[in-house]
N, C-alpha and C positions, 0 to 999 in steps of 0.2 A: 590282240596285240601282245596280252601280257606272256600268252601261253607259247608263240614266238620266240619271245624274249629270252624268258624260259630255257627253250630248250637251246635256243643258240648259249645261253649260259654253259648248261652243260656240255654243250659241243667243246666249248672253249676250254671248262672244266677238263676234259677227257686231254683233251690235247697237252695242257700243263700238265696233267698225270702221269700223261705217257714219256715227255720229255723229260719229266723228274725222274720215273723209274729208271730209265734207261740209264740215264746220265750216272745213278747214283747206283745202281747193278754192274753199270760199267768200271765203276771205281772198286765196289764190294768184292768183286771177281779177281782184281789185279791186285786184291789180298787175302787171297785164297780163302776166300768165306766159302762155309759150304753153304749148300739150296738152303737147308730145312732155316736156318740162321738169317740169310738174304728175304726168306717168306713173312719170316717171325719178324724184322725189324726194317732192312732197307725197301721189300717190295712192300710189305705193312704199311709205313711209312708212306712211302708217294701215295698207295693208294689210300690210304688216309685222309691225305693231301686235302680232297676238296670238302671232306666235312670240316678237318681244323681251319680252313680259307675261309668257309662258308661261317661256323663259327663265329671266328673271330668277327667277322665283320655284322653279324646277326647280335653277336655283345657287343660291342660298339652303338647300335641302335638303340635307342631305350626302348622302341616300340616293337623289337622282335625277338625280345629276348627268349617267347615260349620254341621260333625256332630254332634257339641252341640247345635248347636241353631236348627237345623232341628229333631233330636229326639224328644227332650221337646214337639215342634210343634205340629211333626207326633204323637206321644202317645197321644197327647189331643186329637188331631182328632180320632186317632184307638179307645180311649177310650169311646166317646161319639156313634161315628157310627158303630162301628162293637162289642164293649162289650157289650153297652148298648143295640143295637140291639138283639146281639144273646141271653142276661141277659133275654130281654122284653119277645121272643121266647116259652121260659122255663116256665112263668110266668107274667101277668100285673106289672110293675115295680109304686110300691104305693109309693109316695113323701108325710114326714112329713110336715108338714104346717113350719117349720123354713126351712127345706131344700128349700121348694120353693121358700120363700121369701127372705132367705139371701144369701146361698150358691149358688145355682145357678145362679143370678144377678153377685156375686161374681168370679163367673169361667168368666163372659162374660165380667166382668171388668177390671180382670189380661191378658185378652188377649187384652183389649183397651190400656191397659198401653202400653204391649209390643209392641204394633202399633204405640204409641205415642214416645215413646225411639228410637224406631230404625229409623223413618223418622225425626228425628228435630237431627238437625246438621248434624253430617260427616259421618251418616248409621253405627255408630259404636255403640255395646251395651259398656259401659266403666265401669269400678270401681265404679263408682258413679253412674250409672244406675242399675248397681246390688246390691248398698247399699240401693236404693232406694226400689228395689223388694224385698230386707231381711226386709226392714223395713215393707211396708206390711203383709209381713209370719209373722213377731212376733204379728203384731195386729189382725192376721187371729188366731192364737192359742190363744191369751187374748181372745178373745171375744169368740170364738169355748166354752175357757175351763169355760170361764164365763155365758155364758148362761146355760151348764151342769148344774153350779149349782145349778141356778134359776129356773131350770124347769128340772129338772131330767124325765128321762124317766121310763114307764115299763120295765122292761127288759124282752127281746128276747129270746126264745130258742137256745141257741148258742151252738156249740160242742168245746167249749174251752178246755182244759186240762188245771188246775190250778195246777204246780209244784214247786217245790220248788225254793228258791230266786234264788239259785246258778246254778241249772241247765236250769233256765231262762238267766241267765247272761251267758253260755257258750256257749246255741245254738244262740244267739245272736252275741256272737264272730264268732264262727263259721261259721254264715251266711255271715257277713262280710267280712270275711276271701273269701269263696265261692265268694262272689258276685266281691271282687274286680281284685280276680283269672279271672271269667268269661269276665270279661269287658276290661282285659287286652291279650285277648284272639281276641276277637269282635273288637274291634277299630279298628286293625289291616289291620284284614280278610276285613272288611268293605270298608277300603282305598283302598287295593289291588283290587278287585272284582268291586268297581267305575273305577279304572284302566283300568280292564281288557274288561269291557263291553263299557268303551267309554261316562259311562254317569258320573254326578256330584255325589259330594258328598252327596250335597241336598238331589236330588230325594233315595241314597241310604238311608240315615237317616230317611228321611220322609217314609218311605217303610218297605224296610226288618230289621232295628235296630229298628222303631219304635214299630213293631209288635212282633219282639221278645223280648222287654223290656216288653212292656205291657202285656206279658202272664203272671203273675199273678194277674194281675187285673181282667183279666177275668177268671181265675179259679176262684179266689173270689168270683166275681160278679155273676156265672152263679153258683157255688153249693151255692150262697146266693139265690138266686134267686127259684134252684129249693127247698130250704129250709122253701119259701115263707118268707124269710126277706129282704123283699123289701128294708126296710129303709136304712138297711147295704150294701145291692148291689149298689145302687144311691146315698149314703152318701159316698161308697170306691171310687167310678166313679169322682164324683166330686171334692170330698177332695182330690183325687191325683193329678187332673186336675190344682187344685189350687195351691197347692204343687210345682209342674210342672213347672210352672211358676215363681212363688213367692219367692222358696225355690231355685230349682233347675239352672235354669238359672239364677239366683239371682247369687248364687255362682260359675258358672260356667264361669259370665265375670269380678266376683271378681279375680279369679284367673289369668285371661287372659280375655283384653279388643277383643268382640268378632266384626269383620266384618257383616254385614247384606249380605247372599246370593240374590243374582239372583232370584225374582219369589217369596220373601219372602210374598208379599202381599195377593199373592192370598190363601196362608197355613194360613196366618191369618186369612183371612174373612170368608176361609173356618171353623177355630178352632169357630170363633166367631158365627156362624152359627148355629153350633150344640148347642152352649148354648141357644139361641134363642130357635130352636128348642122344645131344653126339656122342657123350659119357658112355652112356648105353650101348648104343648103335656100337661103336668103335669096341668098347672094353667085353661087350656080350658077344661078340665074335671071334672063334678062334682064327680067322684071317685077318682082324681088327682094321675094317673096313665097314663101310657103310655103303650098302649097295642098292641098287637102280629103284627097287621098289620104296625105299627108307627114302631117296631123294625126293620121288613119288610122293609120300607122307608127308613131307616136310614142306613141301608146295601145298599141300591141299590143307594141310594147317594155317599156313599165312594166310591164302584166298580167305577162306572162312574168319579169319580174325580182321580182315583189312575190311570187309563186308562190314561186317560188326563194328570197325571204326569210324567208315565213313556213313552207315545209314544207322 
């Protein structure tokens, strides 16, 4: 029943994501935002959505606190290894010359942080550790919204729908509504199901929450991808990554000062990996793309670590 639950959670999930992005693409558009800007912060953003939903309501629990720090985690890693793999699949994944040099150093930094927070002192992420990660997000959106300006982009063939203010602002509610239903759904099911199988919470977070939060990243990412807007596919990949972190966990040991799991070390070097990776992949290319065989790589990398998590 739980594994049900589950996944109608994340059906739900899915459903507020989609009606966030849209809602709030449809506003981003009607102020001539370019793609690469909408990836990094408003499509970032919704799909975000159901790790910071699922979060919050996992710090609110006393009893699930390992899965807020192990979702954030697992999502960065699912995000880089298995979206951007299956993303690359569909199509060469082309990195802007800003996303390489800023964004992406930027995803491998907020994961150095969070290495740095949780080993110095008592393994605890505290109030003040999450103030210190908001305070980052606010200088990642200054500088994100400030470079837009200075170097605005072409703009992308994008299948936006521009509507009206109000019916932007209600499927917006709405998704919210959706998303916080869904995640209060998931928490639950998630503890129970750690329960009942004998393993942590960790490995559940890191696992099966992680991957069904992150399914709208990779619808994103992959009908961006076979749309050939690469920039949007690896701008959504990253900006949530950073999100992720920054934002997400930020506020999640604002609410409640979070314990460092069991094992947390090796989900980091693994997160920090995959940014390196892309680093490579993108920057050792003179097409600065990342192509079919590397996406190839980047799946057969996770499999073999997910193995190694769960057995």
């Amino acid at each position: 029943m739980d594994y049900i639950l589950i996944i109608s959670g994340f059906a739900v999930l899915v459903l507020g994501a989609n009606l966030l992005v849209d809602g709030a693409s449809s506003l981003a558009k009607k102020l001539k935002i370019s793609d690469l800007i909408i990836g990094l912060t408003v499509v970032a953003f919704g799909t975000s959505a159901p790790e910071l939903v699922v979060n919050v309501i996992a710090s609110v629990k006393p009893n699930a606190t390992d899965i807020a720090i192990s979702n954030v985690i697992g999502s960065n890693i699912v995000n880089i290894f298995i979206i951007l793999g299956f993303s690359a699949l569909f199509h060469p994944i082309k990195s802007e010359k800003t996303t390489t040099l800023f964004d992406i150093p930027l995803s491998f930094f907020a994961i150095v942080v969070t290495y740095l927070l949780a080993f110095t002192g008592d393994r605890i992420l505290s109030r003040t550790d999450g103030l210190v990660m908001l305070g980052f997000f606010i200088a990642f959106i200054y500088f994100t919204t400030r470079r837009s300006i200075k170097h605005p982009l072409i703009p992308l063939e994008e299948n936006i729908k521009i509507r009206k203010t109000g019916i932007s602002i209600l499927m917006i509610s709405c998704g919210l509504a959706a998303l916080i239903g869904g995640a209060e759904i998931i928490v639950p099911s998630a503890i129970r199901i750690a329960e009942n199988l004998g393993i942590s919470q960790a490995v559940i977070g890191l696992t099966i929450v992680a991957l069904g939060t992150s399914l709208p990243e990779l619808a994103t990412s992959v009908v961006a991808a076979i749309k050939k807007n690469s920039d949007i596919a690896l701008g959504n990949i990253i900006g949530s990554n950073i999100f992720n972190i920054f934002l997400i966990l930020g506020v999640s040991s604002v609410i409640r000062p979070l314990p460092i799991y069991r094992g947390i070390g090796i989900d980091l070097t693994m997160g920090a990996l995959g940014s390196v990776m892309v680093f490579v992949f993108v920057f050792g290319s003179k097409s600065h793309s990342i192509k079919k065989w590397q996406g190839l790589l980047l799946i057969f990398i996770y499999l073999m670590y997910a193995i190694f998590k769960i057995f």
